[in-house]
DRENPA-521328 format. One line per 4 residues: number of its first residue (from 1); for each residue x negated, y negated, z negated of N, C-alpha, C, O. Coordinates in steps of 0.02 Angstrom, whole numbers, plus 50000, padded with zeros to 5 digits. Atoms other than C-alpha are relative to their C-alpha. Last residue first. Example, Ala and Ser with C-alpha at 12.3 -4.5 7.8 and 13.67 -1.06 7.14 Angstrom:
// DRENPA-521328
2) 50042:50059:50003:49316:50053:49643:50039:49945:49963:50014:49890:49955  49955:50059:50000:49385:50225:49610:49955:49940:50000:49903:49941:49967
This chain:
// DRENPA-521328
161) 50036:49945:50001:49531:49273:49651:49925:49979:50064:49882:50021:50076  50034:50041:49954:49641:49114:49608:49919:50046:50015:49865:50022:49999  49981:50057:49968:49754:49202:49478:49923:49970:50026:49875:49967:49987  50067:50004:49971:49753:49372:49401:49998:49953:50051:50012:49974:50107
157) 49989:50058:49943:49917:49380:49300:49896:49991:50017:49847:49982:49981  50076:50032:49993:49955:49531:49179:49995:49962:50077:50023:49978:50129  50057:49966:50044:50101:49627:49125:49932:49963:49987:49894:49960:49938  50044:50011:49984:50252:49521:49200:49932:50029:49948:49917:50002:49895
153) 50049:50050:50035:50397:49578:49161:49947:50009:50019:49931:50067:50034  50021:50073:49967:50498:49677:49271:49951:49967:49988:49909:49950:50031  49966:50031:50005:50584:49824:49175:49986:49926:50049:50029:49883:50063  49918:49974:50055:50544:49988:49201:50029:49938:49991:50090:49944:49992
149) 49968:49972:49951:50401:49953:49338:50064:50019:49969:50113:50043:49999  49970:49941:50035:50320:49822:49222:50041:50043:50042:50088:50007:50059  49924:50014:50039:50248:49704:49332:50018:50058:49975:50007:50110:50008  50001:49945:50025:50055:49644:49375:50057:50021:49965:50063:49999:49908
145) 49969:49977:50049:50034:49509:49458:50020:50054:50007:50037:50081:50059  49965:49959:50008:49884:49464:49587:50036:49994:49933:50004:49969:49887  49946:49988:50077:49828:49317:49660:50045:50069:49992:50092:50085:50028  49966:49942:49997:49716:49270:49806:50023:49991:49930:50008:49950:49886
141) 50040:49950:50050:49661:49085:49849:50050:50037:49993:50107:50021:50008  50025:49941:49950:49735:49013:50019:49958:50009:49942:49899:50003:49958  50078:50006:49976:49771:48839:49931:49956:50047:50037:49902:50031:50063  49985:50045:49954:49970:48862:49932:49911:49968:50026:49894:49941:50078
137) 49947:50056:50030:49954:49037:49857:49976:49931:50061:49947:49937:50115  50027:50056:50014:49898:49202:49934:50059:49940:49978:50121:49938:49982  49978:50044:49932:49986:49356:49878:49953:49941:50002:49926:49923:49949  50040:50054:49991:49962:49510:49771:50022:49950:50068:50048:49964:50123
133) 49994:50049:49931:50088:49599:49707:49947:49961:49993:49931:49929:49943  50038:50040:49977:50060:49770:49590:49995:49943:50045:49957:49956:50092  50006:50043:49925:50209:49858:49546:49939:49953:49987:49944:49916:49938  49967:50070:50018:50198:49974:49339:49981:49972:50092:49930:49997:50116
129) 49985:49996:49916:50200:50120:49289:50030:49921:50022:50078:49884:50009  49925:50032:49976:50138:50068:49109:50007:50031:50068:49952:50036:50095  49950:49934:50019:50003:50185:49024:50047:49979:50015:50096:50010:49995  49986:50002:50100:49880:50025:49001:50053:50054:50004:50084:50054:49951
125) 50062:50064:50024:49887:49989:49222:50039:50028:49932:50099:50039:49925  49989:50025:50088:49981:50131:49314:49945:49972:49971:49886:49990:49979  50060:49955:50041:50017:50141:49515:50012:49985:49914:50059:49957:49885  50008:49971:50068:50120:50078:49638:49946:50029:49986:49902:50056:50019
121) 50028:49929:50033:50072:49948:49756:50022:50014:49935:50019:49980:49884  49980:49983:50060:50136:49761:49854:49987:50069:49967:50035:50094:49996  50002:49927:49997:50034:49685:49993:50045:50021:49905:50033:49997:49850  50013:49955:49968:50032:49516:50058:49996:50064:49998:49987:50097:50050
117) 50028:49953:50021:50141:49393:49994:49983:50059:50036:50024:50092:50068  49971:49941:49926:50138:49218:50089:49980:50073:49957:49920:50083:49949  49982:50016:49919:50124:49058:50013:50020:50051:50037:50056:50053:50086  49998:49958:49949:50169:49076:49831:49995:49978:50054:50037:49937:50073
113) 50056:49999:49940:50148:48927:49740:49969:50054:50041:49914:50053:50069  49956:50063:49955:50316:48895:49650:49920:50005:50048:49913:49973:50101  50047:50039:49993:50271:49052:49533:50007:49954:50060:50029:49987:50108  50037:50036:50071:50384:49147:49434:49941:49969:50022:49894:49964:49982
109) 49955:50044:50059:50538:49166:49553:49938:49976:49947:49943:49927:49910  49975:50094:49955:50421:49197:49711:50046:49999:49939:50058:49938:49942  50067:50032:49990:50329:49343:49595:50002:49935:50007:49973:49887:49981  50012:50025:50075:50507:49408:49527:49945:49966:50017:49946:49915:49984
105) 49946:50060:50045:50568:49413:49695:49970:49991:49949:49957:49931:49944  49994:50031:49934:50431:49545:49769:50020:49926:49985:49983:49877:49987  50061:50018:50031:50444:49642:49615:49975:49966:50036:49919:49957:50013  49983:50022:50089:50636:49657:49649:49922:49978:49962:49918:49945:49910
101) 49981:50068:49992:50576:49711:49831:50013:49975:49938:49959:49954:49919  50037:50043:49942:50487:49843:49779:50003:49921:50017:49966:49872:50010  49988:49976:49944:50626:49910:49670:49932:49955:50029:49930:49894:50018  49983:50036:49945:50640:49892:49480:49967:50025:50076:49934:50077:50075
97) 50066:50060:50005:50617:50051:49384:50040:49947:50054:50085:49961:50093  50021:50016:50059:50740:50199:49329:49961:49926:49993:49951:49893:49941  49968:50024:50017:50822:50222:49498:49978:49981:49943:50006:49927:49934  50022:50057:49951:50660:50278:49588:50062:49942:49964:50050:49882:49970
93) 49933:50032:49951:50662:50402:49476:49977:49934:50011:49937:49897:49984  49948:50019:50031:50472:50450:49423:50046:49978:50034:50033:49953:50089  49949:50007:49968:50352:50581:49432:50047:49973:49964:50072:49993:49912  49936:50019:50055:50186:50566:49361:50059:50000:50040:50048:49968:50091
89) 49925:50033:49985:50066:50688:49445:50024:49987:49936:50024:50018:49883  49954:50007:50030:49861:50728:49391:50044:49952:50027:50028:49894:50040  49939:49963:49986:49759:50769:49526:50038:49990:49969:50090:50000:50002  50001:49916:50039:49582:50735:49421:50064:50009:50010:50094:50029:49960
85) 50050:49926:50022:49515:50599:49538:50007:50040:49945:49957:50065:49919  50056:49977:49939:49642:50519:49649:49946:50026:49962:49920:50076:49987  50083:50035:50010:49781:50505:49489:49948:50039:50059:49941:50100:50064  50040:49947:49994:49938:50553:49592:49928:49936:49986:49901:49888:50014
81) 50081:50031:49996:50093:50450:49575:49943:50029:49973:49944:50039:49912  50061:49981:50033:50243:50527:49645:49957:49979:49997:49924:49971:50048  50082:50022:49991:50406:50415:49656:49939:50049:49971:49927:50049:49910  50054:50025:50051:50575:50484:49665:49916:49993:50024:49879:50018:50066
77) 50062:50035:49960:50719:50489:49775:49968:49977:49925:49986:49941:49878  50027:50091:50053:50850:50588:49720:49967:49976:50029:49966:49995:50088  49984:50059:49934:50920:50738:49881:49956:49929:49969:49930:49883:50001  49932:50029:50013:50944:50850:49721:50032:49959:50033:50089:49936:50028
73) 49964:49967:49983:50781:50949:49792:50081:50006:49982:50120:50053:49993  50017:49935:50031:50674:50801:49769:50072:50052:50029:50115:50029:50066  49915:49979:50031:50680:50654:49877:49965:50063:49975:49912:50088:49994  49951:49941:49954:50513:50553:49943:50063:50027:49944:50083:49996:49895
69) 49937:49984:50026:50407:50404:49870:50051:50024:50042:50082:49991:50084  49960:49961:49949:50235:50421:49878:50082:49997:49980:50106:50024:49931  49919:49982:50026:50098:50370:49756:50023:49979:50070:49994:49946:50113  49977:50027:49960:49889:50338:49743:50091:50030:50008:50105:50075:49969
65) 49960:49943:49993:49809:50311:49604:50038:49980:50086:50044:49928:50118  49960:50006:49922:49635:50246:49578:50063:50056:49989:50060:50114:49968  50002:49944:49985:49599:50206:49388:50031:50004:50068:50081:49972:50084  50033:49969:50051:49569:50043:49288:49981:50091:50053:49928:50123:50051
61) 50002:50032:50059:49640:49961:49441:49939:50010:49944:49884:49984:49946  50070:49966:50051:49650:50057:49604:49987:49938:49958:49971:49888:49989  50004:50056:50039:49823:50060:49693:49926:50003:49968:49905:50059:49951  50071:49970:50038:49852:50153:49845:49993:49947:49969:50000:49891:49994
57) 50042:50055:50071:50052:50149:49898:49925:50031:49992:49914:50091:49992  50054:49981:50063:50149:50265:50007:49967:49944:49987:49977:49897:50026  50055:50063:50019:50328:50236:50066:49941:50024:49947:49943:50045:49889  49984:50066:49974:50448:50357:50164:49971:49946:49982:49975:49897:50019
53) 50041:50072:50016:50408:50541:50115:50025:49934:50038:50047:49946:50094  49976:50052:49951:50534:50677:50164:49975:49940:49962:50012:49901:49931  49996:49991:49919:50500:50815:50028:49990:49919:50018:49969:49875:49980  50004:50053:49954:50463:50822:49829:49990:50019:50097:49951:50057:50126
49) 49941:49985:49978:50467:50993:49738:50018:49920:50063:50050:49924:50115  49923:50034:50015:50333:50957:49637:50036:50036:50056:50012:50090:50073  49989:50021:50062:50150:51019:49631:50073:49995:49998:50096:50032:49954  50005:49935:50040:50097:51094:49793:50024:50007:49934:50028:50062:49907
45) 49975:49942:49948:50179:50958:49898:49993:50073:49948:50037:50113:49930  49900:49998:50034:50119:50836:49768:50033:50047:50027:50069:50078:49987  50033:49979:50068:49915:50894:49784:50100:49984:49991:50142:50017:49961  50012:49912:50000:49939:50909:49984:50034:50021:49920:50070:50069:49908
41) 49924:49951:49979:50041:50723:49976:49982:50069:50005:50029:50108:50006  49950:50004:50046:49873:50669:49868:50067:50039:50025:50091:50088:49997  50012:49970:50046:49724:50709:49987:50076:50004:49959:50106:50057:49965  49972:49919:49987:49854:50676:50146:49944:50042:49940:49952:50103:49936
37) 49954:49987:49991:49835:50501:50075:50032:50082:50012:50077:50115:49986  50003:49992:50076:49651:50499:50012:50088:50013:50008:50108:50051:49964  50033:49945:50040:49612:50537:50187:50036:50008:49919:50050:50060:49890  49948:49955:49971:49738:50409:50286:49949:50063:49968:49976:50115:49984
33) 49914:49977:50054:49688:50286:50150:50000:50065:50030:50001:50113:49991  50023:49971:50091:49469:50305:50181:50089:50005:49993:50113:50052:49961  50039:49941:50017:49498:50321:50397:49978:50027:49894:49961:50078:49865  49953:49945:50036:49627:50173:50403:49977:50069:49980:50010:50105:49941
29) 49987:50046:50063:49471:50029:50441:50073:50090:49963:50066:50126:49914  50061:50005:50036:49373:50152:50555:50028:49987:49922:50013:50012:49868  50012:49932:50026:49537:50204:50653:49944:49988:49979:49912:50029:50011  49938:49982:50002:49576:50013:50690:49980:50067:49962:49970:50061:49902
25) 49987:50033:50071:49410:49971:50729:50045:50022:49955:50022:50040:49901  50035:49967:50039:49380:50114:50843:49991:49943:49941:49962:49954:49887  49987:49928:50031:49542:50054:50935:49965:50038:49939:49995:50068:49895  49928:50024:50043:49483:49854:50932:50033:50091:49965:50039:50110:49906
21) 50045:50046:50048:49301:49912:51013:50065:49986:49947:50057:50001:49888  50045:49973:50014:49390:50028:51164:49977:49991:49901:49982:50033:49857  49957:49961:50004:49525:49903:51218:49957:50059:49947:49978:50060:49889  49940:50033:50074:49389:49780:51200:50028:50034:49956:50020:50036:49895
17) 50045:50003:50067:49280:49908:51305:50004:49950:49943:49975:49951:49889  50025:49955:50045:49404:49935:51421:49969:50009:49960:49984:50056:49923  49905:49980:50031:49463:49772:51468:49985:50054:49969:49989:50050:49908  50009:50048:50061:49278:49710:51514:50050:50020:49948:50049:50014:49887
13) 50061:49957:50050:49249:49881:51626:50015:49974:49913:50012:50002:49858  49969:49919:49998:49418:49819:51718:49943:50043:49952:49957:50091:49916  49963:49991:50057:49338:49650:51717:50055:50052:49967:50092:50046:49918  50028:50037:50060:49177:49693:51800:50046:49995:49952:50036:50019:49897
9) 50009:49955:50029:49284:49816:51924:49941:49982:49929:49924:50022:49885  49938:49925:50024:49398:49717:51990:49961:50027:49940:49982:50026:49882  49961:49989:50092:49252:49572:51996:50046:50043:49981:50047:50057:49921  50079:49998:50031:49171:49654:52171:50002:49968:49916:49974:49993:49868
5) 50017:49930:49998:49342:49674:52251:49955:50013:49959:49961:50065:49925  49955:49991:50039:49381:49474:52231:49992:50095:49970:50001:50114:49913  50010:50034:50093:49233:49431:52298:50039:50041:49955:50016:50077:49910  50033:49960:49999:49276:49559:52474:49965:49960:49899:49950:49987:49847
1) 49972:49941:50030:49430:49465:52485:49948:50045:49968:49968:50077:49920
């Protein structure tokens, strides 16, 4: 019994400093969005009329933006997308553009070698508002398209990254 007493507290140290090592990973890796995030919802907050947030996005292309999509004071649901270095909002209905998912579908409809998509983002590429998907394909190289947020189409294809 007296063994057993004398590891307690070796792997009880071991557990904690995993536990420990994984946490300060965790809050290391989200420490640049969750900044540039409550940078932007301050700069829309003070700007628009926008409430009750539910999906944010960081896109960085030609230009970092990052966007939010909450209700305005008609209940709507629209998208703010906030250039990250000179503040400037575009606000747009959420009804005007395809949907997340819809840019989601169009990726697996226009390419038979999707394996698994991993992250989808608003923002604006050439003055378009436009969904960003990137996913790996059946070889585990990266791929992004680039979709018109008004209508779908495919803007630009960045294949085997």
């Amino acid at each position: 019994m007296k063994k057993k007493s004398k590891r307690f507290p070796i792997i009880f140290s071991l557990i904690v400093i995993v536990v420990a090592v994984v946490a300060a990973t965790i809050l290391i890796a989200n420490t640049p969005f969750m900044r540039v995030k409550n940078d932007a919802l301050s700069v829309i907050k003070k700007k628009t009329d926008l409430r009750d947030f539910s999906k944010y996005y960081w896109y960085n292309h030609d230009a970092s933006y990052f966007s939010a999509l909450g209700k305005n004071n008609k209940d709507q649901e629209q998208y703010a997308i906030v250039n990250t270095s000179n503040g400037e909002i575009l606000i747009v209905d959420r009804k005007d553009g395809i949907s997340e998912d819809e840019a989601k579908k169009i990726v697996l409809r226009s390419s038979d070698k999707v394996k698994e998509i991993q992250n989808t983002r608003l923002g604006i590429y050439r003055k378009n508002v436009v969904w960003e998907v990137s996913f790996f394909d059946n070889r585990h190289q990266l791929n992004y398209y680039t979709l018109s947020f008004k209508n779908g189409k495919v803007l630009q294809k960045v294949l085997d990254v």
